[in-house]
C-alpha positions in Angstrom: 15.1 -17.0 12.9 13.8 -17.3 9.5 16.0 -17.0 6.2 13.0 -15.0 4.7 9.4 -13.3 5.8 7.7 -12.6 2.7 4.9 -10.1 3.2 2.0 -10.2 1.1 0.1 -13.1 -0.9 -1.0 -11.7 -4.4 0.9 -13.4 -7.3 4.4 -12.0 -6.4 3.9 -13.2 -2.9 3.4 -16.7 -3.6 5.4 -16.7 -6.1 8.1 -15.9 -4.2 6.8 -18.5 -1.1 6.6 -21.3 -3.7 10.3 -20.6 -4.7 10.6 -20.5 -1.4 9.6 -23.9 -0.7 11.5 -25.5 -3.4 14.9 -24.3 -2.3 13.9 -25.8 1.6 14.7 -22.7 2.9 13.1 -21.4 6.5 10.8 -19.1 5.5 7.5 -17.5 6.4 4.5 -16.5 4.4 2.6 -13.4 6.0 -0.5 -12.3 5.1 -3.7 -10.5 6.2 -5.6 -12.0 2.9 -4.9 -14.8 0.5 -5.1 -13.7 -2.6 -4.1 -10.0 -3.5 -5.4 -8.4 -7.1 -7.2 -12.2 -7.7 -10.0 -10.7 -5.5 -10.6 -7.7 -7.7 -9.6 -9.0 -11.6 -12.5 -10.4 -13.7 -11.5 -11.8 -16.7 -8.0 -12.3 -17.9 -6.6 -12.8 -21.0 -3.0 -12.0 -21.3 -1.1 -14.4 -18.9 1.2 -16.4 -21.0 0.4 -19.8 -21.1 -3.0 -19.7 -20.0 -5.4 -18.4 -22.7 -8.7 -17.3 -21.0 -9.4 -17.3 -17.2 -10.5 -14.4 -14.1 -9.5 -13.6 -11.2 -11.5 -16.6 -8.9 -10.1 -19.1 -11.7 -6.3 -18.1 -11.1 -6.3 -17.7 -7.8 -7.6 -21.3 -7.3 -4.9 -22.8 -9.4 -2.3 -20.4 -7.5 -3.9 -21.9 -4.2 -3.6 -25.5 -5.8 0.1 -25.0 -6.5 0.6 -23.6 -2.7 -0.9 -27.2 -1.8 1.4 -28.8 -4.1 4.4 -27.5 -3.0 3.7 -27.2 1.0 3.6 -23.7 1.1 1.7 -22.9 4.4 0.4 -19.1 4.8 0.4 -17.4 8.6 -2.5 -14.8 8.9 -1.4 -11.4 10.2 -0.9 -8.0 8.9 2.0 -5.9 9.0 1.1 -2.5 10.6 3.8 -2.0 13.2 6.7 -2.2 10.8 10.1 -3.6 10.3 12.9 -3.1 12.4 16.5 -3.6 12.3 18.8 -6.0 14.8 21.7 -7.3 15.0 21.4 -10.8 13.2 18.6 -8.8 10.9 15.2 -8.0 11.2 12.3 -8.5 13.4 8.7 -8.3 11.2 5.9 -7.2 13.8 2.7 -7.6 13.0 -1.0 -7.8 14.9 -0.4 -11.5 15.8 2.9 -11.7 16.9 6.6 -11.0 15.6 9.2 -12.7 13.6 12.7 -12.7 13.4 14.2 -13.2 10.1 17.6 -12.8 8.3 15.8 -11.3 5.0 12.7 -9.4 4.2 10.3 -10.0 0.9 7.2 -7.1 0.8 5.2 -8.1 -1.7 1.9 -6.0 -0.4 0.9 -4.8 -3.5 -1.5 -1.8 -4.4 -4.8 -0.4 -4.2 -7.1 1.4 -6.7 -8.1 4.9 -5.9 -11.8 4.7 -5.5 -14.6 7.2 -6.7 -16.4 6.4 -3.9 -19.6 7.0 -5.7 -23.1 4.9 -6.2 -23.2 1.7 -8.3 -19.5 1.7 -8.4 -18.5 -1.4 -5.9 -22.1 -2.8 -7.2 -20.8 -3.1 -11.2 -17.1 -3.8 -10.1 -16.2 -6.6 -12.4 -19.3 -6.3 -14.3 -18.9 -3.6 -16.5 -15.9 -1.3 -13.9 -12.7 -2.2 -13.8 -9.3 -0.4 -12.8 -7.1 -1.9 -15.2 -7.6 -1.2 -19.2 -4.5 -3.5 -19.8 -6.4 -6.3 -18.4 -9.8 -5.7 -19.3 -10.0 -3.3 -21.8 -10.3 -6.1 -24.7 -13.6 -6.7 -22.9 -15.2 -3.7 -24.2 -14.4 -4.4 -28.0 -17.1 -2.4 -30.2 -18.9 -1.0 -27.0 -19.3 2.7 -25.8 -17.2 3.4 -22.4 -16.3 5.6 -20.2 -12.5 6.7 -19.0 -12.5 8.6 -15.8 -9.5 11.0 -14.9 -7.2 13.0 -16.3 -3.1 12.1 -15.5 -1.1 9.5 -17.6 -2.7 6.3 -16.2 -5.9 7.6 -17.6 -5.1 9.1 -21.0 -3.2 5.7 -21.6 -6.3 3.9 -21.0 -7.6 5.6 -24.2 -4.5 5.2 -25.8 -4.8 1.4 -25.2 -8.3 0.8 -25.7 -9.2 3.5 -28.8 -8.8 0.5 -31.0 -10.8 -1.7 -29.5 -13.8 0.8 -27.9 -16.4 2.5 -30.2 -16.6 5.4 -28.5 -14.7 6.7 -25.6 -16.1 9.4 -23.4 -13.0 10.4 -21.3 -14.1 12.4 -18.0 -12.1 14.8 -16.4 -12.9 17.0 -13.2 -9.9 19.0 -14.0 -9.8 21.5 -16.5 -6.4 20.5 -18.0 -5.1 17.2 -18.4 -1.9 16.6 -15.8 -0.7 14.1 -18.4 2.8 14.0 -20.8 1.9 16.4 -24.0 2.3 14.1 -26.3 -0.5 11.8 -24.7 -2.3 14.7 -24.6 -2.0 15.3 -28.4 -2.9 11.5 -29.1 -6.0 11.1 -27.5 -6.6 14.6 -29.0 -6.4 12.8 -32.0 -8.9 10.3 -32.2 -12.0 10.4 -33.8 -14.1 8.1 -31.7 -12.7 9.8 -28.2 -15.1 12.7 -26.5 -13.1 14.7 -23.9 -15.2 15.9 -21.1 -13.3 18.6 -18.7 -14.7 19.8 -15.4 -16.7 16.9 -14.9 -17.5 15.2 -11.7 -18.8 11.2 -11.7 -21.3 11.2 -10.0 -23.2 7.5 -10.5 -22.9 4.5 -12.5 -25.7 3.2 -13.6 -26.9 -0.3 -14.8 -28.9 -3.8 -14.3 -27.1 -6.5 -14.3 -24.3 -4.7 -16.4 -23.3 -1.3 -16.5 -25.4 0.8 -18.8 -24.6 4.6 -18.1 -22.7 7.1 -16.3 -23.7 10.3 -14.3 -21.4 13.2 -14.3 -22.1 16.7 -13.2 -20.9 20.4 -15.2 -21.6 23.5 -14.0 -24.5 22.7 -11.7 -26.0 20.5 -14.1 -26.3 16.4 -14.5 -25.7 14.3 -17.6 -25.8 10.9 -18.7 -23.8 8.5 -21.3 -25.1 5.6 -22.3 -21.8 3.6 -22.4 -21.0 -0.3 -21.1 -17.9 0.1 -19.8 -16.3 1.9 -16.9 -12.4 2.2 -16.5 -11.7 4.1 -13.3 -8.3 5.3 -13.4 -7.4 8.0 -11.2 -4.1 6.7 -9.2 -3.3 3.9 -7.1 -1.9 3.5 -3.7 1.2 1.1 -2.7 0.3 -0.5 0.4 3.3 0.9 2.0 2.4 2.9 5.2 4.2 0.3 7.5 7.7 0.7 5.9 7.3 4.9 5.8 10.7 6.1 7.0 12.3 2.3 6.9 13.1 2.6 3.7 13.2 4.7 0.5 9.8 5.3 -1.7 10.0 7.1 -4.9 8.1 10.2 -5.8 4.8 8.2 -6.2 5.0 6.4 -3.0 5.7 3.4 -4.1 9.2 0.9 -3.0 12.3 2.4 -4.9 14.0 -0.7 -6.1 16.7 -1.7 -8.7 16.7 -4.4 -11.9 17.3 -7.1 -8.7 14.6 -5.8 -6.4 17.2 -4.8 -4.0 15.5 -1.6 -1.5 17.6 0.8 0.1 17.8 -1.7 2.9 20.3 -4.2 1.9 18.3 -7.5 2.8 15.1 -6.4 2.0 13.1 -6.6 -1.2 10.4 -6.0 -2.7 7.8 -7.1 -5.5 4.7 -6.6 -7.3 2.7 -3.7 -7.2 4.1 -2.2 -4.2 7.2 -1.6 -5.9 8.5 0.9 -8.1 7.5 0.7 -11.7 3.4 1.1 -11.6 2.8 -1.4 -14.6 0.2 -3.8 -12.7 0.3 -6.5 -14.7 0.5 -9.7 -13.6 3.0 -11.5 -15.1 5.5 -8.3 -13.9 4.5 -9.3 -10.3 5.5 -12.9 -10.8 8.5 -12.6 -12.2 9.4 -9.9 -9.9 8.6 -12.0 -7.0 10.6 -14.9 -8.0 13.7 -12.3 -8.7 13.4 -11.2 -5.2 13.4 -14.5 -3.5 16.1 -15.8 -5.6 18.0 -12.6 -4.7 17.3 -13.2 -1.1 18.4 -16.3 -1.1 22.4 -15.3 -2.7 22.3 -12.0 -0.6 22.0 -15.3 2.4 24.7 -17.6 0.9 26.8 -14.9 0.1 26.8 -13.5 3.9 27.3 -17.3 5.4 30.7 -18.1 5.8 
C-alpha cells in the first residue's frame, strides 16, 4: 500500500511527486500524459524566478528535476474512479489498481474549445486561452476576446492596457458577467463590443491575421493578431463525480489546506476550486497537498 497516489503530472502533480520523493515516502506518480498545461502554454513570463521561457522550455527543466530527484511516473489514466476501503483507498485505473493510504488529484483543466477552422492550426501562434499568461504578447496589436461571462470580460480588463484595440465577441446578446465588469470594459475607448456574434474562422499565415464572425446571416472580418478564447474551462473531474464534493463550477471543493470532502484526499492545480490557472498557484498548491498528506499520515500512525 502506498502512503500517496498522486493523479495527474502538470506542475502541481510533480510538484507534489518531487516533494514526494524528498520525504522517502511510498508514493506513486499516475499519469495518462507527462506534462499537463506545458503542452498547451507558449511563452511565459510571469513565473517567479525565471524571467522569460514557454511551455516546451519549462516542462523540460520540470522533467530535469523529476530525473534529479528519482521521481519515476507510471502511465495510466484514472477513469474508473476511487474507492474507499478499510485501510484507505484503492485508485483504479486502465492499467491496473493501486492501493494507497492517501489520495493527491492533481488532473488539472481543459479549455473550452470553439471548435472552429484555424483555431488548433494558430494555437500558440497568435490563440491562446489564457490572457494572464499571454496577454503581454499582444502589446500594441489589434485582438480579439471571444465570450461573454467573467473569464472573458477580465481578459479585456487585463489586457486593455496593453492591446490597441480590443474587439470583444459575444454570441449572446447580454453579457453573463458581474456589473461592474460589465461597466469597465464599457468604459474603454480602445474596446469594440460585438453582441450576437458567432466565430466562425480564424484566419492567418504563419500568425494569426483575422477573425470571422457571423451577425444576422451575414460574415465579417477583423483584422486583429491576437486571439484569446475564453469561454469556460472544464476540471478534469468526471472520475471522482459523486466521490466527492465539486462546487457549483464543477470543479474540487477544497479548503486553504487542500483538504476535499474526503478526509485523506486532496487536490491541486486547476482541477480544484479557485479557477485562477496560473502556474505558480498550481505549484504551490501541489506542494500544500503533499505536505498535508503527509501530517494527515503521521498524525493517524500511532
Amino acid at each position: 500500500m502506498y502512503d500517496v497516489v498522486i493523479i495527474g503530472a502538470g506542475i502541481a502533480g510533480q510538484t507534489a511527486a518531487i516533494y514526494a520523493a524528498r520525504k522517502r515516502m511510498d508514493y506513486l506518480l499516475l499519469t495518462k500524459e507527462l506534462g499537463g498545461q506545458f503542452l498547451e502554454s507558449g511563452e511565459i513570463l510571469n513565473y517567479p524566478g525565471i524571467v522569460r521561457t514557454t511551455g516546451a522550455e519549462f516542462s523540460a527543466v520540470m522533467r530535469e528535476q523529476l530525473e534529479f530527484t528519482n521521481v519515476k511516473v507510471w502511465e495510466g489514466e484514472v477513469i474508473k474512479g476511487i474507492k474507499k476501503i478499510k485501510a484507505g483507498f484503492k485508485v483504479v485505473s486502465d492499467k491496473g489498481s493501486y492501493e494507497t493510504q492517501t489520495v493527491i488529484i492533481a488532473t488539472g483543466a481543459r479549455p473550452r474549445r470553439l471548435s472552429i477552422p484555424g483555431e488548433e492550426e494558430f494555437r500558440n501562434k497568435g490563440v491562446t486561452y489564457c490572457s494572464i499568461c499571454d496577454g503581454p504578447l499582444f502589446s500594441g496589436l489589434d485582438i480579439a476576446v471571444v465570450g461573454g461571462g467573467n473569464s472573458a470580460l477580465e481578459a479585456v480588463d487585463f489586457t486593455h492596457k496593453i492591446a490597441k484595440k480590443i474587439y470583444l465577441i459575444n454570441m449572446g446578446k447580454k453579457f453573463s458577467a458581474h456589473e461592474y465588469l460589465i461597466e469597465r470594459i464599457e468604459s474603454y475607448e480602445n474596446v469594440e463590443v460585438i453582441t450576437e456574434a458567432e466565430t466562425k474562422e480564424i484566419l492567418g499565415d504563419e500568425f494569426v491575421t483575422g477573425l470571422v464572425y457571423k451577425k444576422k446571416r451575414r460574415k465579417y472580418r477583423v483584422d486583429v493578431q491576437g486571439v484569446i478564447v475564453e469561454i469556460g474551462r472544464t476540471a478534469n473531474v468526471d472520475f471522482v463525480k459523486g466521490f466527492i464534493e465539486l462546487d457549483d463550477n464543477g470543479h474540487i471543493a477544497v479548503d486553504c489546506q487542500m483538504n476535499t470532502s474526503v478526509p485523506g484526499v486532496f487536490a491541486a492545480g486547476d482541477c480544484a476550486a479557485g479557477r485562477e490557472y496560473q502556474y505558480v498557484i498550481s505549484a504551490g498548491q501541489g506542494c500544500m497537498a503533499l505536505l498535508k498528506a503527509a501530517r494527515y499520515l503521521a498524525n493517524r500512525r500511532p
